[in-house]
C-alpha positions, 0 to 999 in steps of 0.5 A: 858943158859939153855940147854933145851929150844932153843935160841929164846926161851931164847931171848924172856925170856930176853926181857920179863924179861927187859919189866917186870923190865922196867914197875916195875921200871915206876910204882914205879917211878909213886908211889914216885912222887905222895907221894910227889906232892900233888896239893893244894885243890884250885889249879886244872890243866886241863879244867875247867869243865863247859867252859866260856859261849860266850855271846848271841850277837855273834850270835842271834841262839845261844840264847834262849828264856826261860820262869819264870818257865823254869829259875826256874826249870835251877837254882834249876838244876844248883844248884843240880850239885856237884862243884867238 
């Protein structure tokens, strides 16, 4: 093909080339699907971001004790927290 470079030199030009179209290919393939599927708002995939919370009897360690104040300062924390 080209008479000043040697055969593994041309090889590894080939096969950079075909990885170079392989990945052009795959991220033009990733920008088409996200043009057209777009979830709706309400509609979230995945984890939930705060997971259900096991109820105190499963086991008496995994409950705690909190006083008024301590409750207080949790739900003004709680509230503070984005929901997205």
């Amino acid at each position: 093909m080209f008479p000043s470079i040697s055969l593994a030199q041309e090889i590894g030009l080939a096969v950079l080339l075909v990885a170079a179209l392989v990945w052009v290919l795959g991220l033009g393939h990733m920008l088409w699907d996200s043009r057209f599927h777009h979830p709706e708002p309400g509609a979230r995939e995945g984890v939930a971001v705060i997971p259900a919370q096991r109820s105190a009897a499963t086991h008496p360690m995994e409950s705690v004790q909190l006083t008024q104040a301590e409750e207080e300062a949790f739900a003004g924390l709680i509230r503070t927290l984005p929901l997205h």
